[in-house]
C-alpha positions in Angstrom: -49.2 75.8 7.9 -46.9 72.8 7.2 -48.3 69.8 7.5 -44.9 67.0 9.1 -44.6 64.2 7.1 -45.1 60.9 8.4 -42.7 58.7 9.3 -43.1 55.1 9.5 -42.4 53.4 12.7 -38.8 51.8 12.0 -37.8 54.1 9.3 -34.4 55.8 9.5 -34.3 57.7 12.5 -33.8 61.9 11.7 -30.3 61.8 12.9 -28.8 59.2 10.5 -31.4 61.5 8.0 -30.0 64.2 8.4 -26.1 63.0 7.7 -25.4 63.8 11.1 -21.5 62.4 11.3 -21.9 60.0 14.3 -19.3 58.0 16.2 -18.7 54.5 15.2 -21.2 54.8 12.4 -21.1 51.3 10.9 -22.3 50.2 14.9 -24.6 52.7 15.1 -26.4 52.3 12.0 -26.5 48.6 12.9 -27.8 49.5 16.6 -30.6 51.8 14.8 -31.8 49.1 12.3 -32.2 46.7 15.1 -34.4 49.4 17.1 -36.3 50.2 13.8 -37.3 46.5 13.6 -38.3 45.7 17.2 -40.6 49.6 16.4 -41.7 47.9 13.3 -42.8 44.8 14.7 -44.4 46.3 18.2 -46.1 48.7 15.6 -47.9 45.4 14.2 -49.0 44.2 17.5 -46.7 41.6 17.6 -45.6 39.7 21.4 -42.7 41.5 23.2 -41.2 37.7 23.6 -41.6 37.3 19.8 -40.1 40.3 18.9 -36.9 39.6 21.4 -36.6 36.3 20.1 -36.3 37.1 16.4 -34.4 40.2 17.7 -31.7 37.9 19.6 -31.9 35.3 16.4 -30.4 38.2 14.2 -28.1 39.4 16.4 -26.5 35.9 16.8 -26.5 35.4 12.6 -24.2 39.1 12.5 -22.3 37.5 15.3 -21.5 34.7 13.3 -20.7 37.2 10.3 -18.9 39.3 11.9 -19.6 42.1 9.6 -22.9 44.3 9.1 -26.3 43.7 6.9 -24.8 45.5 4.0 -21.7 43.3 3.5 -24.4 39.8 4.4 -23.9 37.3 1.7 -25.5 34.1 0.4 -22.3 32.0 1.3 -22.1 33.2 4.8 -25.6 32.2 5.2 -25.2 28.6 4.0 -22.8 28.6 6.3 -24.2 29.8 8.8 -27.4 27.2 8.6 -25.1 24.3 8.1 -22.9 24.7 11.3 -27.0 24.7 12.9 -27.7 21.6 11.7 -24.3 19.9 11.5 -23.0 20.9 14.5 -25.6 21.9 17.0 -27.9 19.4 15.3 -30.8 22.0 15.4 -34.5 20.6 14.3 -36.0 21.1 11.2 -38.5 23.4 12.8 -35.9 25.3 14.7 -33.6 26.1 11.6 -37.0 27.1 9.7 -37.3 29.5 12.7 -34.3 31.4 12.5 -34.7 31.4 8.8 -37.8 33.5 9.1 -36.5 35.7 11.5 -33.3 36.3 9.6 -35.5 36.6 6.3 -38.3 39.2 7.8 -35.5 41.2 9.2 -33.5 41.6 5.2 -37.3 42.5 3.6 -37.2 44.9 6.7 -34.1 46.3 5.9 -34.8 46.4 2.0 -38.5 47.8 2.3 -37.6 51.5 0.9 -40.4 52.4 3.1 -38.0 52.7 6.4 -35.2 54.0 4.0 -32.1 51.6 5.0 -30.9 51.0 1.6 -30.1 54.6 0.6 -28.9 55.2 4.1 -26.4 52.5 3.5 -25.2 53.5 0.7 -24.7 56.9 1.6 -22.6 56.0 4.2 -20.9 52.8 3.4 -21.5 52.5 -0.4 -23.1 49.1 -0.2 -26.2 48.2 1.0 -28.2 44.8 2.6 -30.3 42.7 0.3 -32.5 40.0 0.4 -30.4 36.6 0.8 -33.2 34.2 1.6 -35.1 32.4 -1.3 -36.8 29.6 -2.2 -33.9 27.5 -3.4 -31.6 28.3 0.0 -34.5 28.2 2.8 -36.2 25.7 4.7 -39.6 24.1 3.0 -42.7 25.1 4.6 -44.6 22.0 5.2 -46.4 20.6 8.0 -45.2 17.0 5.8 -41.3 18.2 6.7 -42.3 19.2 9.8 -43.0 15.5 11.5 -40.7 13.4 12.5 -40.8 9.6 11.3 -40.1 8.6 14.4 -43.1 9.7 16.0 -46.2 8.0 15.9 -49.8 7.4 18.1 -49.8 5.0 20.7 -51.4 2.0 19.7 -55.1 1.2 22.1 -52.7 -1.9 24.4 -49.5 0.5 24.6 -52.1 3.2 26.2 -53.4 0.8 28.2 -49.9 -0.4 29.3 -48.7 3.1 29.5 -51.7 4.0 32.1 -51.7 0.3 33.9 -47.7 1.0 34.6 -48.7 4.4 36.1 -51.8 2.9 38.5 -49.4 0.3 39.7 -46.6 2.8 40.6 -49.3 4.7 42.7 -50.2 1.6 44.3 -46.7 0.3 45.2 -45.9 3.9 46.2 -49.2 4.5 48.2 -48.3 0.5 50.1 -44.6 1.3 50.9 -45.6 4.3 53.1 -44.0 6.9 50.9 -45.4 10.5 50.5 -44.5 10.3 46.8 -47.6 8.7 46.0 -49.7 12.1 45.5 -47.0 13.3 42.7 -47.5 9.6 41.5 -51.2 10.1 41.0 -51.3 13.1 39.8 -48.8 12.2 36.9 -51.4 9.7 36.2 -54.5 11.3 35.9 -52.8 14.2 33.7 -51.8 11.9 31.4 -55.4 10.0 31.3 -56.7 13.9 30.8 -54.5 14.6 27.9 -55.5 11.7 26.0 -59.1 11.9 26.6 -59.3 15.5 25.1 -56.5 15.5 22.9 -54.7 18.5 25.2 -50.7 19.4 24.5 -48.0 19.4 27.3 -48.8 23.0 27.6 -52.1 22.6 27.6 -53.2 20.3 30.2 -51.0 21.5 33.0 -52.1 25.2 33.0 -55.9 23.6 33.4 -57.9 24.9 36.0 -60.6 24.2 38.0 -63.0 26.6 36.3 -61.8 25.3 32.8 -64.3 22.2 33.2 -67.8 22.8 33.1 -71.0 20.7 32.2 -72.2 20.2 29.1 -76.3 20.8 28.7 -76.2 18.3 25.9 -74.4 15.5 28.0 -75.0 15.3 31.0 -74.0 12.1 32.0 -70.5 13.5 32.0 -71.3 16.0 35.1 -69.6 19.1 35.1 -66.4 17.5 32.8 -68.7 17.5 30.1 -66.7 20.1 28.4 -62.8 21.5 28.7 -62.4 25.0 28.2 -58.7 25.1 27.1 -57.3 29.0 27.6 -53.5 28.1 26.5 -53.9 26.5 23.6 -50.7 26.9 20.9 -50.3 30.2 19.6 -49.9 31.3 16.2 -46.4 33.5 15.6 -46.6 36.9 17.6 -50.6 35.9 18.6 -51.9 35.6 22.1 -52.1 32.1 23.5 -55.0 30.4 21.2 -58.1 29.4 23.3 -60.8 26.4 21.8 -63.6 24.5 23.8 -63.3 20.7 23.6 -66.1 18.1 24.5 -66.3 15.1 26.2 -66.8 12.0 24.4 -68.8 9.1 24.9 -65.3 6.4 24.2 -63.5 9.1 27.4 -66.2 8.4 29.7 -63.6 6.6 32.3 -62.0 10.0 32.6 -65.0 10.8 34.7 -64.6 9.2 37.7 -60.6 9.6 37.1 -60.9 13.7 37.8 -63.4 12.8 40.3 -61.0 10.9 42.1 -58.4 13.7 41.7 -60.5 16.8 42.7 -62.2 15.3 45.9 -59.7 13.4 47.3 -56.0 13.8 46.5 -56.1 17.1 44.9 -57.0 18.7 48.7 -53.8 17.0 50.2 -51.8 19.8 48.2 -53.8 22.6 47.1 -52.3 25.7 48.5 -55.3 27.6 50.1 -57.7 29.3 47.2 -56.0 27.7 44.6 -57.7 26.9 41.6 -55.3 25.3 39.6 -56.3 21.8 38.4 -52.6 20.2 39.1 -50.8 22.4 41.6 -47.5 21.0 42.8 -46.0 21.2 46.5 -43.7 24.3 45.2 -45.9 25.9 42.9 -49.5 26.5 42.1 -48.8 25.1 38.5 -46.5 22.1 38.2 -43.5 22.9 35.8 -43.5 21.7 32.3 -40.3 20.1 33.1 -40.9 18.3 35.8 -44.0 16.9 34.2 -42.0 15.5 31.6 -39.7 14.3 34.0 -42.2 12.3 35.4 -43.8 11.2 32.2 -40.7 9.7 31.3 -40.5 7.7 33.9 -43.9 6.2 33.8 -42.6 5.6 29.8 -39.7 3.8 30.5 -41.5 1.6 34.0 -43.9 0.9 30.8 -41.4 -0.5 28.8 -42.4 1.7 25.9 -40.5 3.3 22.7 -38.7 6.2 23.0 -40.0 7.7 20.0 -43.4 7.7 22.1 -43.1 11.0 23.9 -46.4 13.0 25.6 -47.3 14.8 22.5 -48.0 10.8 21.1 -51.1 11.0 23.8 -52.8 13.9 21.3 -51.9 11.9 18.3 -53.5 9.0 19.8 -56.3 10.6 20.5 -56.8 12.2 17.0 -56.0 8.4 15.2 -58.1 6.8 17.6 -61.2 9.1 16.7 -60.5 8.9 13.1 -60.2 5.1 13.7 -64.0 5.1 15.8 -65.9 7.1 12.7 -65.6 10.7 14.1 -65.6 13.1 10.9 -62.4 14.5 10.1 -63.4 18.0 10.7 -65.1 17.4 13.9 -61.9 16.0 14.9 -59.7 18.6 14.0 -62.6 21.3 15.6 -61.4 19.5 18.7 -57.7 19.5 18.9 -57.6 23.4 17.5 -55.6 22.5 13.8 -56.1 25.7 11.8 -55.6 23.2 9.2 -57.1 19.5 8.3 -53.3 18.7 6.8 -52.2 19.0 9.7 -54.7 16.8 11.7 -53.8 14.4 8.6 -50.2 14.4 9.7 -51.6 13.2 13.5 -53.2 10.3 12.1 -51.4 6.8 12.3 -53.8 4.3 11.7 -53.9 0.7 12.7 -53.2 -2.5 10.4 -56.0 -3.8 12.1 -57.9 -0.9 11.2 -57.4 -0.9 7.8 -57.6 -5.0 7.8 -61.1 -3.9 8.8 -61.6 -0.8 5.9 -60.5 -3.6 3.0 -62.8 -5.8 4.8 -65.8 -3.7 4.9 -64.7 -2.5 1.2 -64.5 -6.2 -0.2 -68.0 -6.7 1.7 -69.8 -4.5 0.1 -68.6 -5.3 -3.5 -69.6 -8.8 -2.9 -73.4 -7.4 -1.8 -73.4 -5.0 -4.5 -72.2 -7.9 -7.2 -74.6 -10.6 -5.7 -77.4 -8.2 -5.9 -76.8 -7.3 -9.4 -77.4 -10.7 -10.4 -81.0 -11.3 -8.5 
């Protein structure tokens, strides 16, 4: 009995095998590499949208070619990478994105495991190689990664940021206007995401059953802990889910979600919902409508534009660091796979490290003076 040998998912299909003359080969060989690597990558387990993205990413690269894999070269992707950034002024992280993509597709293609390379030049005598390094790609650093410009907000520009956004609910609530419900709730997610650290993403897909108490704590009632179910997802990997706790410095955020749940939240709940913000049009309010109204909050405030929503989680992170929380704990809390990256967060205060060189020069002095009795 013969026994079939196995094929790896995304190897050369058995038609272009086989020598099979096809129509329009250079197109169809290109069509049948993409297909092998979306097999390839499904085969690992990898997200459908991850997969399309990096799938769409290539295509637009051969676009920009305008030839196949086996003619790619080095110069045309230079090129390609500085029209990104020169011209469509892509982000650092963005043009580190599509160099992955464009980079896991080439050791794709040159794996001899799915065969592409002999297949190519077969048919074409040439054949793709690998055309990202080192020398021509994107660093890999959380330190490149962060923008200068963004920073923690310092303890009076929170409290300014959430003093604007009580007023505005105020002035809207005494004018008569129905806006003051979207007002409040803008509000109170932005006191939320601060006192637990949360992303964009994070806070507005909260819901109800995502607080609970914590046995340890219970002065906190049943916010004593956040169970956070989207948190940022590692490449190709389901939505990343950590349990964050209340902390004694938060304990205003109490009687905050109080407030929310039991008496404004009912005014626009659509019956048996259970999301924790839902809007009049939806049972989740829209990521970009809550930075919408974010920014206008920001700019009532008076505040930098460099301070955007993601500053509340780096507040939170400095401000812990800043209060004596261990490093670790902190990063435990806002889900960093890695304490660089909590590191990156941190913006301390001159007048927290007016106080370190204090407490520093203090101690010297008692050390020195009892040295000499």
């Amino acid at each position: 009995m013969r026994i079939p040998s196995l094929v790896a998912p995304g190897a050369v299909p058995a038609h272009l095998r086989a020598s099979i003359a096809v129509l329009n080969a250079e197109e169809s060989v290109w069509v049948a590499m993409l297909d092998g690597w979306t097999a390839q990558q499904i085969a690992r387990n990898l997200a459908a949208s991850t997969v399309e993205k990096r799938r769409s990413i290539v295509t637009r690269f051969r676009a920009f070619a305008d030839c196949y894999p086996w003619s790619w070269s080095t110069p045309v992707v230079d090129e390609f990478f500085l029209e990104l950034r020169a011209l469509h002024g892509a982000s650092h992280s963005t043009v580190l994105g599509y160099q992955n993509a464009l980079r896991m597709f080439l050791e794709y293609l040159t794996d001899p495991a799915y065969g592409w390379v002999q297949q190519c030049w077969d048919r074409f005598g040439d054949h793709p190689t690998q055309l990202l390094h080192e020398w021509n790609s994107a660093r890999h650093s959380q330190a490149a990664m962060a923008e200068p410009g963004k920073r923690p907000y310092t303890r009076d520009e929170i409290q300014d940021l959430f003093d604007c956004a009580d007023d505005r609910v105020m002035r809207i609530r005494r004018a008569g206007a129905k806006g003051w419900v979207a007002a409040f709730r803008i509000a109170t997610i932005m006191k939320t995401a601060y006192a637990w650290g949360l992303r964009r993403n994070e806070v507005r897909q909260l819901d109800l059953v995502d607080l609970a108490a914590n046995p340890r704590a219970r002065q906190f009632g049943d916010v004593g802990i956040v169970y956070v179910r989207h948190g940022k997802a590692m490449r190709g990997a389901p939505p990343k889910r950590r349990t964050v706790l209340t902390l004694p410095e938060f304990d205003w955020i109490v009687e905050c979600l109080s407030e929310w749940r039991e008496q404004v939240r009912p005014l626009v709940a659509p019956p048996r919902s259970t999301a924790l913000w839902p809007s009049e049009r939806s049972n989740v309010i829209a990521a970009d409508s809550l930075s919408r109204a974010f920014n206008e909050v920001k700019r009532e405030a008076g505040l930098d534009d460099d301070l955007d929503f993601h500053s509340l989680r780096r507040s939170y992170v400095t401000h812990l660091i800043e209060d004596g929380y261990d490093a670790f704990f902190v990063q435990q809390q806002v889900g960093h796979e890695h304490a660089s990256t909590t590191s990156i967060y941190t913006g301390l205060s001159p007048d927290y490290r007016a106080r370190v060189v204090d407490d520093a020069i203090a101690r010297m002095a008692a050390q020195a003076i009892a040295k000499e009795n």
